[in-house]
C-alpha positions as CSV (number, residue, x, y, z in Angstrom):
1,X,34.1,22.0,34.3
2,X,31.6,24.4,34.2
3,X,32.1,25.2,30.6
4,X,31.9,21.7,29.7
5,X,28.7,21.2,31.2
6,X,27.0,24.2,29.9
7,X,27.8,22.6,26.6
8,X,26.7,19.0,27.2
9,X,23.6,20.8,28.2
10,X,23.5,22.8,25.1
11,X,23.5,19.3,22.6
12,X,21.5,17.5,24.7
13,X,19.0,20.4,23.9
14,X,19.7,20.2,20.2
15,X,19.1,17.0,20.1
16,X,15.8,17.2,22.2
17,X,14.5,19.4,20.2
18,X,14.7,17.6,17.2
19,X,13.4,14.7,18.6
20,X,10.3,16.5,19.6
21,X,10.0,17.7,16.1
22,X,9.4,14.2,15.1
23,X,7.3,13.4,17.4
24,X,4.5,16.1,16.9
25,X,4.9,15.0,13.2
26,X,4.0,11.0,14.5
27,X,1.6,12.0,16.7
28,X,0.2,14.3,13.4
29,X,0.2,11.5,10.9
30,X,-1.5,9.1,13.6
31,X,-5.1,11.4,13.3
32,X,-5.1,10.3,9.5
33,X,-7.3,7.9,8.3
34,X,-4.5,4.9,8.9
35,X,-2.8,6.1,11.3
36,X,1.4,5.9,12.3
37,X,1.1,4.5,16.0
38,X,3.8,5.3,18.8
39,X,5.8,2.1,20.2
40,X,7.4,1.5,23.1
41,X,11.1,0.9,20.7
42,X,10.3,4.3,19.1
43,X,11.5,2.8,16.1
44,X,8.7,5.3,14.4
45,X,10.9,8.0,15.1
46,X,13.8,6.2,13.4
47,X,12.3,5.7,10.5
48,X,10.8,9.6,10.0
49,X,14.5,10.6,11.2
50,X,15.8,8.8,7.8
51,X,13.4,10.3,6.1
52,X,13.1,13.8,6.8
53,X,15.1,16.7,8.1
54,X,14.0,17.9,11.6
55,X,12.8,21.3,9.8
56,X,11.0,19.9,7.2
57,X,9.4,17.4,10.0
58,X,8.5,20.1,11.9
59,X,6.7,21.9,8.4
60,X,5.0,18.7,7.3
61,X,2.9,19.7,10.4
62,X,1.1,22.9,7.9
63,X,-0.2,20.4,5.9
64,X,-3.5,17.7,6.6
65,X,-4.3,15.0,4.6
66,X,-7.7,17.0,2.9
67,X,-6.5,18.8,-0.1
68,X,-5.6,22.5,0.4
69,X,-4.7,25.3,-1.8
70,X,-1.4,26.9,-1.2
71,X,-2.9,30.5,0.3
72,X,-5.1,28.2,3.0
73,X,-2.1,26.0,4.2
74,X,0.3,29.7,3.9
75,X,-2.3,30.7,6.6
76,X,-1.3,28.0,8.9
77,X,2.2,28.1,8.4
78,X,3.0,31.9,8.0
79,X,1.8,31.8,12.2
80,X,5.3,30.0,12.5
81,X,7.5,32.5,10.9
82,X,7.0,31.0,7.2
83,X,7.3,33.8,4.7
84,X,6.0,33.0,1.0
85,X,9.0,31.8,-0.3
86,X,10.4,30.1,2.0
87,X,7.2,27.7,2.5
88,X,7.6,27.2,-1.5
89,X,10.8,25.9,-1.2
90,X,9.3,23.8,2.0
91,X,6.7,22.3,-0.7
92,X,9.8,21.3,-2.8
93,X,11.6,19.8,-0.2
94,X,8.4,17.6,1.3
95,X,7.5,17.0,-2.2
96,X,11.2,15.3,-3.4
97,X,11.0,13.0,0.0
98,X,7.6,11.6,-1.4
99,X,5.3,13.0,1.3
100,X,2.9,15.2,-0.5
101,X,0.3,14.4,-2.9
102,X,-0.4,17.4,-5.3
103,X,-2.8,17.4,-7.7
104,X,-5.1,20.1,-9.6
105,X,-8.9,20.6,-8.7
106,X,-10.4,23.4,-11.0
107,X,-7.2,24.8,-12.5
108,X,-5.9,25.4,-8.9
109,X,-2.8,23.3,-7.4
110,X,-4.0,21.3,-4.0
111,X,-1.7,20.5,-1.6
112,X,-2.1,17.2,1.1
113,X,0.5,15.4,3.0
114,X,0.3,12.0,2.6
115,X,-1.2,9.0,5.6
116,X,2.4,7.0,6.2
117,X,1.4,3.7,4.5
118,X,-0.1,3.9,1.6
119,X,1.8,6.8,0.4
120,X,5.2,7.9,1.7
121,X,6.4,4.6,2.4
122,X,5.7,3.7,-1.2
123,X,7.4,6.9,-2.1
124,X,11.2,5.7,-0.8
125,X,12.2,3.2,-3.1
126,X,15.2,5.6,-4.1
127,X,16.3,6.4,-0.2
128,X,16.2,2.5,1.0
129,X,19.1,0.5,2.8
130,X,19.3,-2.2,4.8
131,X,18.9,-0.2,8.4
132,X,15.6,1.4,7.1
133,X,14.0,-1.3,5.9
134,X,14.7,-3.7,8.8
135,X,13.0,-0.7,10.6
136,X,10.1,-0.3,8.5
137,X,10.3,-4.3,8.9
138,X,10.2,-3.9,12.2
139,X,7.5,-1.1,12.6
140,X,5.0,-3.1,10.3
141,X,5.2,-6.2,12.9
142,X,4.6,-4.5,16.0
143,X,2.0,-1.7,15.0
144,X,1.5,-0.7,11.2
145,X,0.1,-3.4,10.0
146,X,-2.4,-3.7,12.5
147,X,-3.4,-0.2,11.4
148,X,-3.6,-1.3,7.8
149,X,-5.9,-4.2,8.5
150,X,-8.5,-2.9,10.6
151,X,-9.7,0.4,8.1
152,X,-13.0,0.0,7.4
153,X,-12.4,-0.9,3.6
154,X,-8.9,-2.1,2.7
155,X,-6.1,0.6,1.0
156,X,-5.7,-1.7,-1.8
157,X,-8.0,-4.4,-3.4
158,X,-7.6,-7.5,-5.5
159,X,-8.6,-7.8,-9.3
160,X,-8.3,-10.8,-11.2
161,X,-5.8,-11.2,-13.8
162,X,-7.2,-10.8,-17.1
163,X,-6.6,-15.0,-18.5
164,X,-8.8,-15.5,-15.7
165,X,-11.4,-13.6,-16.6
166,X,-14.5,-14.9,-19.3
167,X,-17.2,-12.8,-20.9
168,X,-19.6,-14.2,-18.6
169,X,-18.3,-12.7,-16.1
170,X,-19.7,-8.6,-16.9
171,X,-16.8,-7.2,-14.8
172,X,-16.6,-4.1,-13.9
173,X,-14.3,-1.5,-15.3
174,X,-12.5,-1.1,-12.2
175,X,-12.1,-4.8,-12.1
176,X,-10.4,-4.9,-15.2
177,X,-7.1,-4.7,-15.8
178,X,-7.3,-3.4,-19.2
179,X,-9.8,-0.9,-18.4
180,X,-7.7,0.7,-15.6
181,X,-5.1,1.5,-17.8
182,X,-7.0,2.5,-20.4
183,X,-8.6,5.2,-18.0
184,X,-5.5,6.9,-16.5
185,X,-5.0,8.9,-20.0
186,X,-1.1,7.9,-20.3
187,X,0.2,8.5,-17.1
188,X,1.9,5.7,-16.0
189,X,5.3,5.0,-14.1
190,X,7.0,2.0,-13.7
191,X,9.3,2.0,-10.6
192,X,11.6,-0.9,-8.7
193,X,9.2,-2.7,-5.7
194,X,10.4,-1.4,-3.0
195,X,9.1,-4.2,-1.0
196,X,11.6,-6.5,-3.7
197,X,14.3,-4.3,-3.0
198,X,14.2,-4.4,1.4
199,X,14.2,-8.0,1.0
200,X,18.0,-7.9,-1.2
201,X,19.5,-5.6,0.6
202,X,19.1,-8.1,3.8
203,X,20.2,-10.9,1.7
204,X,16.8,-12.3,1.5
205,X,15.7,-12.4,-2.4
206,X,11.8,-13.2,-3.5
207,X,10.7,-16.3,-3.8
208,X,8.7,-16.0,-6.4
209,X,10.3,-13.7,-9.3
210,X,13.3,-12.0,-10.5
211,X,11.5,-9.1,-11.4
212,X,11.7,-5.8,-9.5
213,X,10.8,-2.8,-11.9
214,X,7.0,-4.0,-11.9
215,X,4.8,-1.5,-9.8
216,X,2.7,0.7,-11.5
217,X,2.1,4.2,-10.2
218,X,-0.4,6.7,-12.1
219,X,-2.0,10.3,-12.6
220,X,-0.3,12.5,-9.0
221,X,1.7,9.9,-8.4
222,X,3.2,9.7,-12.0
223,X,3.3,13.2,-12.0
224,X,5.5,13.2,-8.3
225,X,7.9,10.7,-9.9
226,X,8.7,12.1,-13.3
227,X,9.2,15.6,-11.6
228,X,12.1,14.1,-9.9
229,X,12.8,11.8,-12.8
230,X,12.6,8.5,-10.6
231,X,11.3,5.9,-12.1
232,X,10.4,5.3,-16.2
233,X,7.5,6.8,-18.0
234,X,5.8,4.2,-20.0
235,X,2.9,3.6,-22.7
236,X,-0.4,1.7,-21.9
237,X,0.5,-1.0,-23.9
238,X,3.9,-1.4,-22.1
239,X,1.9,-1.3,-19.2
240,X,-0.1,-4.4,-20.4
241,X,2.5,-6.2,-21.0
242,X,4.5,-5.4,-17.9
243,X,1.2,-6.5,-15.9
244,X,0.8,-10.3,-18.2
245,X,4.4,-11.1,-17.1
246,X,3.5,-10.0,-13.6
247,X,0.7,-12.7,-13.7
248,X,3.2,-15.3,-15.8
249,X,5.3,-14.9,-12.6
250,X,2.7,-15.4,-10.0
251,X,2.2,-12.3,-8.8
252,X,-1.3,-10.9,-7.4
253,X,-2.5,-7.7,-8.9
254,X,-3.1,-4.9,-6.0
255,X,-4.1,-1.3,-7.5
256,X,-5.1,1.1,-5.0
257,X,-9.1,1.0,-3.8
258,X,-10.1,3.5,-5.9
259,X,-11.9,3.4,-9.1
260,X,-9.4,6.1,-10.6
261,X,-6.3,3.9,-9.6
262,X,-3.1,6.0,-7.8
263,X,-0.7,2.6,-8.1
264,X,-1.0,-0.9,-9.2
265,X,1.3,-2.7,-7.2
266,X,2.5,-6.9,-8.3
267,X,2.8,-8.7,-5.2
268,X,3.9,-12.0,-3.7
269,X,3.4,-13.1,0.3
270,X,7.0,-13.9,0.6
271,X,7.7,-10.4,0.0
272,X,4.4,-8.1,0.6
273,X,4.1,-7.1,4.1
274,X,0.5,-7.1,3.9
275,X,0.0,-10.6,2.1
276,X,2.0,-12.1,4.8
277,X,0.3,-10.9,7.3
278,X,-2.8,-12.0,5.6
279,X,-1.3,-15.8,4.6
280,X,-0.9,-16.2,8.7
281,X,-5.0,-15.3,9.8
282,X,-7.3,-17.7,9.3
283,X,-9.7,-16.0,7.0
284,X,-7.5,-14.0,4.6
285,X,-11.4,-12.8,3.0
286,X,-12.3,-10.5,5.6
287,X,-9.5,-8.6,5.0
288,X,-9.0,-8.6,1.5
289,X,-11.5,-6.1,-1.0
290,X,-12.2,-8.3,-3.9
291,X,-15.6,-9.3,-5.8
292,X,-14.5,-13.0,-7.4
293,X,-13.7,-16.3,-5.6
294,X,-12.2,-19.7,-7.4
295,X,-13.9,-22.8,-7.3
296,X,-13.3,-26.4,-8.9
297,X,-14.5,-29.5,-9.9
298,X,-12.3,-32.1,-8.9
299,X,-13.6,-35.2,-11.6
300,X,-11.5,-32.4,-14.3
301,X,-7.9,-32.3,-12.0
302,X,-4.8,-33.9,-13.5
303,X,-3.1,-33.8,-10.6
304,X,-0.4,-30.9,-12.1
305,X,-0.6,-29.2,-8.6
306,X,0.8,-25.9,-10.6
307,X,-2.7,-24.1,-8.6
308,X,-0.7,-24.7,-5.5
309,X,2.6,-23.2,-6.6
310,X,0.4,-20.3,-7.6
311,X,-1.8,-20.0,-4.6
312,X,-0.3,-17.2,-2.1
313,X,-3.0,-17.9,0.8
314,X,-3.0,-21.9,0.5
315,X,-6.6,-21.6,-0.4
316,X,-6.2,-25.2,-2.0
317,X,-6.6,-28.5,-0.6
318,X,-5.1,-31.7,-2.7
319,X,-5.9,-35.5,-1.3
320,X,-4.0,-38.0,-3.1
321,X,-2.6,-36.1,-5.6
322,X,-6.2,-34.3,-6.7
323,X,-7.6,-30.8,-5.7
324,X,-10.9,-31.7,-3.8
325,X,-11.4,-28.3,-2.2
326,X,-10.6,-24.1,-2.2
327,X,-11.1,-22.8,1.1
328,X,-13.3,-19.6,0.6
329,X,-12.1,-18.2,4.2
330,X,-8.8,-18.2,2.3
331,X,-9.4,-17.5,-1.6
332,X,-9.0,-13.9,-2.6
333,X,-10.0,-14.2,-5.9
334,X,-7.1,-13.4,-7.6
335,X,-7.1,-15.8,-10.7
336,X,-3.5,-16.6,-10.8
337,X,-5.0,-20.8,-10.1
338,X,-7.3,-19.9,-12.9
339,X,-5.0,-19.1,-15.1
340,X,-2.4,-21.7,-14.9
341,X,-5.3,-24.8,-15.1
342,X,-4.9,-26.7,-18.2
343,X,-7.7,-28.9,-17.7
344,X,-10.3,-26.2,-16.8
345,X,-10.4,-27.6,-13.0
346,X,-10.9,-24.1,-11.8
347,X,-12.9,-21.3,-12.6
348,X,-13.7,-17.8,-10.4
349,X,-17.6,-17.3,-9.4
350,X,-18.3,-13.6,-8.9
351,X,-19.6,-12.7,-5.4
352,X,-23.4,-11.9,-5.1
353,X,-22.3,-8.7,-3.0
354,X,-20.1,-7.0,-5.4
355,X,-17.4,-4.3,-3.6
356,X,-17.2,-1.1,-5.4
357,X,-14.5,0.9,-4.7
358,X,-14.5,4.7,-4.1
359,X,-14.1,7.4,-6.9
360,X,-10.8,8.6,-5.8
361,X,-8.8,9.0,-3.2
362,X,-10.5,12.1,-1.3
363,X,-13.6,9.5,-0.5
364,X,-11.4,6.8,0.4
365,X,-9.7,8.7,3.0
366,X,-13.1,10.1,4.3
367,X,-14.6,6.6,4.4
368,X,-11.5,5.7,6.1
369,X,-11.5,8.6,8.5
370,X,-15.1,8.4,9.7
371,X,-15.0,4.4,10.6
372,X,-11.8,4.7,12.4
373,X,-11.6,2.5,15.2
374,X,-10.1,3.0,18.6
375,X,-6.8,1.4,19.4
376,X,-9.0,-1.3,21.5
377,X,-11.2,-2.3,18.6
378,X,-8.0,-2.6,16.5
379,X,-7.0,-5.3,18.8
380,X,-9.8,-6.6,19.2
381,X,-10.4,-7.0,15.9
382,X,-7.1,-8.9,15.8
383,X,-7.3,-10.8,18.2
384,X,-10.9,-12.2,16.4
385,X,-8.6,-12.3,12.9
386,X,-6.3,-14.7,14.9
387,X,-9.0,-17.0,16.7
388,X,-10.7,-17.5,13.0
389,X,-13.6,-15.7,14.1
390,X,-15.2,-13.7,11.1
391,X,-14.5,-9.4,11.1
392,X,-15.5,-7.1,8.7
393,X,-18.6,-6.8,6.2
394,X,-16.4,-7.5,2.9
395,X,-17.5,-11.2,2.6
């Protein structure tokens, strides 16, 4: 009996100790700029046990989310026991599970890990099945997505698609679709939605397209998936014309907020963690980084009703078979009403406070970083969202 308790004792410790390797590396990702916040389920730590290794949880800990050069993060990690090799083949290992964002600064290779969401989540389309995503489903509900909402400026933005769009309008280059492609100098990969492909696996297709190879993913991020040949390297004008059936299908274009873009993601509510959340608050606009807004004349409607098909906040108010109204608590300023209006009904306005994104994604994250709020204020803020109160400085 003895025996057998010594080694009952003995897993029990195994499996305590890699436990607590995941929880360090929780409690390390939730001091980034959006955070990965305990929960009573732990259903967290589930969904970083299906992603990585205990060793190479307990590694991911060397890294911050500031870019560092190999010989400053070897100084952390050779304290542990690391020697030089064996911390490259740790880079390799992080970098094939998505969780690493290398890029070159100067001729010399930077090393970061990335926040959770956005960045390794979107990394994981080739690892999904039904348990993790009804996890990350899960997680999103009870606390990630009340850490993406509340960052100072939103992860993502919204640009208009490009039918929508008239020379009047002097957009921005960053608010061009055309102009963001043109400026990531050929780098582009097309990769399968992973948001898409958690909702088939639980039998629960999109609503709104067949389509599932249509997000974009560019410069460090292209260069992550073509080293592990995931994904499909693609030409700027495939890109274009991946992006017009996008908007032929509905779906809102969401590139990263930077103005040199990391991703360019097609999204739908019915499927977009993040646009449903937003579809259920009252005022979608306080949460959503985007410099245009629709508006209509109603004398000009037919009465097609195709701007409500196409709406994914219900921004748009019919009576007796005529728009009459767009809600501007609830317009995003995506275009896709715009677009589809035969009769020239509706048209976008650009806002008088126009929202320029950071450079890249080193000042996003430190804009992000130094307006964190406290868990309280994220609630807070939430629980305003939910009343119909107005949060934020965007509108």
């Amino acid at each position: 009996m003895r025996r057998e308790l010594a080694e009952l004792k003995k897993n029990l410790s195994i499996f305590g100790t890699a436990k607590s390797k995941y929880k360090k590396l929780r409690s390390h990702l939730d001091k980034f700029p959006v955070g990965f916040p305990a929960t009573l389920s732990g259903v967290e730590l589930r969904i970083l046990r299906d992603i990585f290794t205990p060793d190479e949880a307990e590694a991911a800990l060397n890294f911050g989310y500031r870019p560092e050069t190999f010989n400053q993060i070897y100084e952390h990690a050779k304290q542990k026991g690391y020697t030089p090799d064996e911390f490259k083949g740790i880079i390799n290992k992080l970098d094939s599970k998505g969780a690493l964002l290398i890029r070159q600064i100067d001729n010399e290779t930077y090393y970061s890990l990335h926040p959770f969401i956005i960045g390794i989540f979107e990394m994981q389309p080739h690892i999904l099945n039904p348990s993790l995503y009804l996890n990350l489903y899960e997680y999103f509900l009870k606390k990630l997505s009340i850490e993406y909402l509340t960052t100072e400026i939103p992860q993502t933005r919204i640009i208009p698609v490009q039918k929508s769009i008239t020379s009047k309008h002097k957009i921005s280059t960053y608010d061009e679709m055309s102009g963001l492609i043109e400026e990531t100098k050929g780098k582009i990969r097309l990769i399968e939605c992973i948001c898409r492909k958690g909702k088939d696996l639980i039998g629960d297709p999109c609503q709104t397209t067949n389509l599932r190879r249509n997000c974009l993913q560019f410069r460090e991020f292209h260069d992550h998936l073509t080293r592990f040949d995931r994904g499909k390297s693609i030409s700027k004008e495939e890109a274009l014309e991946i992006l017009a059936e996008n908007e032929k299908e509905g779906l809102l274009l969401m590139p990263s907020s930077t103005q040199k873009i990391q991703s360019l993601c097609s999204c739908c509510s019915c499927c977009c963690g993040i646009l449903g959340m937003l579809k259920m608050v009252p005022r979608p606009v306080d949460f959503v980084a985007t410099n245009f807004y629709a508006v209509l004349n109603p004398q000009l409607c037919s009465g097609c009703k195709r701007c409500i098909e196409r709406c994914q906040m219900n921004a748009i108010r019919f009576h007796e078979d005529k728009a009459t109204e767009i809600d501007r608590n609830r317009c995003i300023g995506c275009g896709l009403c715009v677009s589809t209006c035969k009769t020239g009904t509706i048209r976008l306005m650009k806002k008088e406070k126009e929202f320029v994104p950071p450079k890249d994604v080193e000042e996003l994250h430190e804009i992000l970083i130094n307006n964190k709020k406290t868990s309280a204020g994220k609630i807070w803020t939430m629980v305003k969202a939910y009343m119909g109160l107005k949060v934020g400085s965007l509108e």
